[in-house]
Backbone as numpy.savetxt, mean C-alpha at the origin, in Angstrom:
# Nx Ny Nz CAx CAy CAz Cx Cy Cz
-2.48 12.23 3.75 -1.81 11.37 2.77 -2.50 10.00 2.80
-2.95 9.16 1.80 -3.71 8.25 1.23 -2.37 7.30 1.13
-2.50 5.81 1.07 -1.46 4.99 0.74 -2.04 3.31 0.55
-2.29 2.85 -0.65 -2.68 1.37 -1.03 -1.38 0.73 -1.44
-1.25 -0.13 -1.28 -0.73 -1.33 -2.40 -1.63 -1.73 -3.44
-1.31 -1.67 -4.37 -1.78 -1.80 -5.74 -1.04 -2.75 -6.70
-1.73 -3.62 -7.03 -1.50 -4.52 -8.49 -1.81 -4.16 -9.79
-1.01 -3.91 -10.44 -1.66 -3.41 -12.08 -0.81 -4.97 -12.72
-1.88 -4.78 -13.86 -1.75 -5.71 -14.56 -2.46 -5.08 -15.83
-1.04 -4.73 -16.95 -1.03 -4.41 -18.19 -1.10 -5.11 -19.60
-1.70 -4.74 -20.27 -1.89 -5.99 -21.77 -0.69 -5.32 -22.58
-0.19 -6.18 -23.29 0.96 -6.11 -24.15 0.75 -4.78 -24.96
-0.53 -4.85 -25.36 -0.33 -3.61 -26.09 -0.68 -2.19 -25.34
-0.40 -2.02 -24.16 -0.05 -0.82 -23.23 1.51 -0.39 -22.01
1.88 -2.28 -22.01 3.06 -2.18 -21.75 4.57 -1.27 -21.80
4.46 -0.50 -23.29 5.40 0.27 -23.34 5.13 1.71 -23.14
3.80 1.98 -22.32 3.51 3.10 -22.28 4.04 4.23 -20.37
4.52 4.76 -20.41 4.92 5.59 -19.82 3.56 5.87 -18.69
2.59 4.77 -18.01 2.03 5.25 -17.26 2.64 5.92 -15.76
3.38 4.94 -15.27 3.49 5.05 -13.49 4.29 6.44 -13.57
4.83 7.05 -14.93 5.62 8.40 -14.94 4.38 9.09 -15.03
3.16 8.90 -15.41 2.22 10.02 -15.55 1.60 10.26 -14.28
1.29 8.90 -13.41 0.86 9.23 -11.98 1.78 9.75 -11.08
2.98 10.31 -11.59 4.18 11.06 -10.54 3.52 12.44 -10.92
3.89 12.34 -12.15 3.68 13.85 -13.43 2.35 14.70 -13.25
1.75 13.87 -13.52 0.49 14.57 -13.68 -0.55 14.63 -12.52
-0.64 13.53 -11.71 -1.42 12.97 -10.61 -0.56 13.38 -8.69
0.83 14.22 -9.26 2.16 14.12 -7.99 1.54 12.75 -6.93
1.45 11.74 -7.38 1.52 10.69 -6.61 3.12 10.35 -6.76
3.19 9.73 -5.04 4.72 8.69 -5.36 3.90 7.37 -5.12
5.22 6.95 -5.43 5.25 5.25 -5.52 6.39 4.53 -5.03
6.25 3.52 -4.47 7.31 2.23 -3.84 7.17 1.17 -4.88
7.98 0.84 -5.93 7.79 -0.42 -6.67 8.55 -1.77 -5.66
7.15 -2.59 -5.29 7.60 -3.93 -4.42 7.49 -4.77 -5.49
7.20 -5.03 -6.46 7.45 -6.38 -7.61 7.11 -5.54 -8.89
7.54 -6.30 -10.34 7.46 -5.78 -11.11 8.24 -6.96 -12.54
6.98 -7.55 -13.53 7.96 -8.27 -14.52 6.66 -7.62 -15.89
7.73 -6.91 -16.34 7.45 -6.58 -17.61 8.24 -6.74 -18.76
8.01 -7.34 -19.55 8.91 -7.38 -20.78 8.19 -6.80 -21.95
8.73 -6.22 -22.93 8.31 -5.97 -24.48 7.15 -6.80 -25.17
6.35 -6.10 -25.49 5.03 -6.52 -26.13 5.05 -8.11 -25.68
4.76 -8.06 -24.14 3.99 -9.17 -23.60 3.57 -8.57 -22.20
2.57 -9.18 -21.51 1.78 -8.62 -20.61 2.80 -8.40 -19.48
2.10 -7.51 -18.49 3.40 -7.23 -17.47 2.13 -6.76 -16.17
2.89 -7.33 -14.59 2.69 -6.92 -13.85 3.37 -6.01 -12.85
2.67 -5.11 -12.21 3.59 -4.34 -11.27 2.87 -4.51 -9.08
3.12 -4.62 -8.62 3.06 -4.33 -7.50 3.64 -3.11 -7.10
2.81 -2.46 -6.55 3.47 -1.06 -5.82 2.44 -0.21 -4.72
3.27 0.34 -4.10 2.71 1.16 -3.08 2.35 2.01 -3.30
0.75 2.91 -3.23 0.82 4.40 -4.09 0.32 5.08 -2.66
1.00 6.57 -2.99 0.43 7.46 -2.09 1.04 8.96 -2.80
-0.59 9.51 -1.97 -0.71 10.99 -2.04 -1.83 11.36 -1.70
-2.40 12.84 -2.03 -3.44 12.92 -1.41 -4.49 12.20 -1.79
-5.92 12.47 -1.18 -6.79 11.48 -1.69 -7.61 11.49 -2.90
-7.47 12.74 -3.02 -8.49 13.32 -4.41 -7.77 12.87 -5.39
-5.94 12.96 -5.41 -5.38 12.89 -6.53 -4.70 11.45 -7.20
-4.73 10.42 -5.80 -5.08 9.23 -5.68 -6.22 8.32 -6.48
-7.53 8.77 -6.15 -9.14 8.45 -6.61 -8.67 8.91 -8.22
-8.48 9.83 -8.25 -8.01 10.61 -9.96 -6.87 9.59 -10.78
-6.13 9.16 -9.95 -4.60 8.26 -10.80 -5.22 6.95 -10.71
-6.11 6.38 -10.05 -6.38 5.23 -10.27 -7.58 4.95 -11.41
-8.34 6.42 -11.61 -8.99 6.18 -12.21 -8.07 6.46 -13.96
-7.17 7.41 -14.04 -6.38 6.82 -15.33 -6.28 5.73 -15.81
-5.65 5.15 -14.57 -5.17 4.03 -14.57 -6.13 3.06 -15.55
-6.94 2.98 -14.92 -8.28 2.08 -15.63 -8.54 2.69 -16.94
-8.79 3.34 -16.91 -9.27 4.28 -18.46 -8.39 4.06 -19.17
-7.04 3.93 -18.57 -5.91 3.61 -19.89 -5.48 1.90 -20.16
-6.38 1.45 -19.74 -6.63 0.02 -19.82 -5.98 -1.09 -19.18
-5.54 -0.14 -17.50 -4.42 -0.80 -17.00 -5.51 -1.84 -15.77
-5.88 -2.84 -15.39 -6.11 -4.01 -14.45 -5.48 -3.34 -13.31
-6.81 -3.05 -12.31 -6.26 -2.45 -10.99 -6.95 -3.10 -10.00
-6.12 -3.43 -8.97 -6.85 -4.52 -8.01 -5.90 -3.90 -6.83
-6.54 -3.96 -5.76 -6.40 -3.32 -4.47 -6.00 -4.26 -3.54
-4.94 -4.16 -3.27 -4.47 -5.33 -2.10 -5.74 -5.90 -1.17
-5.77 -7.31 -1.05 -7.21 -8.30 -0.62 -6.86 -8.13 0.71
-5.79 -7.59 1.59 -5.73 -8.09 3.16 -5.50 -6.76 4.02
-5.88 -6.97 5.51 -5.65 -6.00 6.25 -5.11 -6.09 7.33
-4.20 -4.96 7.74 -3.47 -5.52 9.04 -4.28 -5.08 10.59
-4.16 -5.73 11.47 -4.78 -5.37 12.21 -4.07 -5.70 13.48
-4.17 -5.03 14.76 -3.28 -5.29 16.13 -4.81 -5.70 17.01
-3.89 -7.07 17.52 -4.82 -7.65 18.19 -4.30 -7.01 20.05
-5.29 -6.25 20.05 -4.97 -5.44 21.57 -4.14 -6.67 22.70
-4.60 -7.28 22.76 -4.56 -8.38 23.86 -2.95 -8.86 23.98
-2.88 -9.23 23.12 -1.41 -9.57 22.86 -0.56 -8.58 22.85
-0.65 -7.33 22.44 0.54 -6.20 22.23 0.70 -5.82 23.94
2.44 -5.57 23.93 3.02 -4.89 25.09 3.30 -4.01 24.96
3.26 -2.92 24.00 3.60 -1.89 24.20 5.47 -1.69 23.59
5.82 -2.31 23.14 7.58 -2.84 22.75 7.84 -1.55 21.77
6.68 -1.27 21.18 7.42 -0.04 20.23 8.44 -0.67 19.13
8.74 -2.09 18.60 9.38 -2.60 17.55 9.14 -2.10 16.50
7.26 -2.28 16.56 6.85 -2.16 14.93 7.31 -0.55 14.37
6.58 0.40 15.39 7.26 1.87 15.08 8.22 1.82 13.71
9.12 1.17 14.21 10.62 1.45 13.47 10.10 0.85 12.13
9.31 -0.05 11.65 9.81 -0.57 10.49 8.41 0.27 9.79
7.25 0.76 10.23 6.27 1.29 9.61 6.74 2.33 8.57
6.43 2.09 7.52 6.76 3.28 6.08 5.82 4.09 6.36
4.55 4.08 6.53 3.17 5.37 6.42 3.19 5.68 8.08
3.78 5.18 9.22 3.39 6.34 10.40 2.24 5.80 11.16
1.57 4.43 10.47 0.22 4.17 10.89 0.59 3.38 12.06
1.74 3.27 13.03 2.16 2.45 13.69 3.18 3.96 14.55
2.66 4.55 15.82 3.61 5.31 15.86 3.35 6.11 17.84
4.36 6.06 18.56 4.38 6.59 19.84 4.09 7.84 19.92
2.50 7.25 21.31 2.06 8.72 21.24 2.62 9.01 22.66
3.01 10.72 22.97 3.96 11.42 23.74 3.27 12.26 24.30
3.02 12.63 25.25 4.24 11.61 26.18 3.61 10.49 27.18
2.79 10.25 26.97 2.38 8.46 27.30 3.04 7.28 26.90
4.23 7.99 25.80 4.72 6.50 25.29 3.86 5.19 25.23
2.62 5.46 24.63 1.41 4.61 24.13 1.91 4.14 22.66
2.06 2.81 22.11 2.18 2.96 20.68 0.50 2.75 20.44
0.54 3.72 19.18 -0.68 4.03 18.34 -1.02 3.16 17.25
-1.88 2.41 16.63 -1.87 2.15 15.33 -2.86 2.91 14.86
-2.90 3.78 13.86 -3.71 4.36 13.02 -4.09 3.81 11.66
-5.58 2.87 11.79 -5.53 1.79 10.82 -6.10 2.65 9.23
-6.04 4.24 9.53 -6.66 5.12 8.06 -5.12 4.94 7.79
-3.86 5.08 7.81 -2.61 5.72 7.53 -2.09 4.18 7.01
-2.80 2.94 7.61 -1.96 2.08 7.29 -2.19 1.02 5.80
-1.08 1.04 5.16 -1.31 0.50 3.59 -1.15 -0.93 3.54
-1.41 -1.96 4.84 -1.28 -3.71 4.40 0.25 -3.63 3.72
1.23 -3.22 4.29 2.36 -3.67 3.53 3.16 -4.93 4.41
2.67 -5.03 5.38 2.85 -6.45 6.48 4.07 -6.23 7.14
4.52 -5.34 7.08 6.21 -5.05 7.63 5.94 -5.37 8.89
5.03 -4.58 9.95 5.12 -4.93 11.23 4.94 -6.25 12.20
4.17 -7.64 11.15 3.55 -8.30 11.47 5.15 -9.70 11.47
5.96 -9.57 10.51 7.20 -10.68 11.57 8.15 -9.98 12.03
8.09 -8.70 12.64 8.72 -8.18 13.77 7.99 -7.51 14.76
6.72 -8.07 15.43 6.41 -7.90 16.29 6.55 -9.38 17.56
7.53 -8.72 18.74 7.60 -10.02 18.79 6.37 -11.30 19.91
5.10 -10.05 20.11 4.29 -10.89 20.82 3.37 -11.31 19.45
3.86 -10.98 18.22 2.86 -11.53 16.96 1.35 -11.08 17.53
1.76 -9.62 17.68 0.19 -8.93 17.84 -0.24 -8.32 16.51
0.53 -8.00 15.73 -0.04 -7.38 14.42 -0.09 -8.45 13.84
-1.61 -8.66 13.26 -1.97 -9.74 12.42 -2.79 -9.80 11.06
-2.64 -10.17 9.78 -3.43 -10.01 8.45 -4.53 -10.94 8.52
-5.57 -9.98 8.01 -7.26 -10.70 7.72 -7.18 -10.31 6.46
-8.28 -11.01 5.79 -8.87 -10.95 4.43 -9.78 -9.78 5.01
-9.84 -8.79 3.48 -10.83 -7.53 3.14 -11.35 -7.92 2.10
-12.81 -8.76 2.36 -13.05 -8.58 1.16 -13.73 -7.55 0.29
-13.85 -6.18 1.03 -14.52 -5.27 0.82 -13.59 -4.60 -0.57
-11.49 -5.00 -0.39 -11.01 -4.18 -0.56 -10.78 -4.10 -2.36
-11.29 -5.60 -2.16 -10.53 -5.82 -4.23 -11.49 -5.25 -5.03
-10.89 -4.11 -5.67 -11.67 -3.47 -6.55 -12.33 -4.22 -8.09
């Protein structure tokens, strides 16, 4: 399973179109909508979380574009600075993708930085502030 945060940014005259139902529909991607202001024939943005597999991911984003939707790839990355982490197992709990997760039976917490989507959850509830965001600039499409 594949998982970005994603910014679209739609022109008025695509706004009323039924995309993010076609990347469920057609693409079986889900989605987490984290922001979202669209109004009637005026431009609209969405923030959201996408995931699914990867082929069908690479495929919905490329709709995306083709249907004239502004796609930009979240700019930051999370990262655990070894040194500082104790081992507390906090973040676990709040991770949505798993990329944060106790391995057993070492009770080691894991971060798996392929699984993890920059959604920053772990980084103000960790409480030695070992998970920390860098700029990617590799990531903005």
């Amino acid at each position: 399973m594949h998982a970005e945060i994603l910014v679209l940014h739609f022109g008025k005259d695509i706004v009323d179109q039924p995309i993010i139902y076609r990347l469920v529909k057609d693409f079986d991607l889900e989605f987490n909508l984290l922001k979202a202001t669209i109004y009637p024939r005026q431009e609209g943005i969405i923030v959201l979380e996408l995931r699914g597999h990867p082929k069908n991911f690479e495929a919905g984003v490329k709709y995306l574009k083709n249907a004239g939707v502004k796609v930009q790839r979240v700019a930051s990355e999370v990262r655990r600075n070894d040194e500082r982490c104790y081992q507390c197992g906090t973040c676990t709990a709040i991770c949505p993708t798993g990329a944060l997760h106790v391995k057993r039976p070492e009770m080691e917490i894991v971060f798996d930085v392929e699984k993890c989507s920059a959604c920053e959850l772990c980084c103000p509830v960790c409480p030695a502030r070992a998970m920390e965001v860098s700029i990617n600039r590799n990531a903005v499409a």
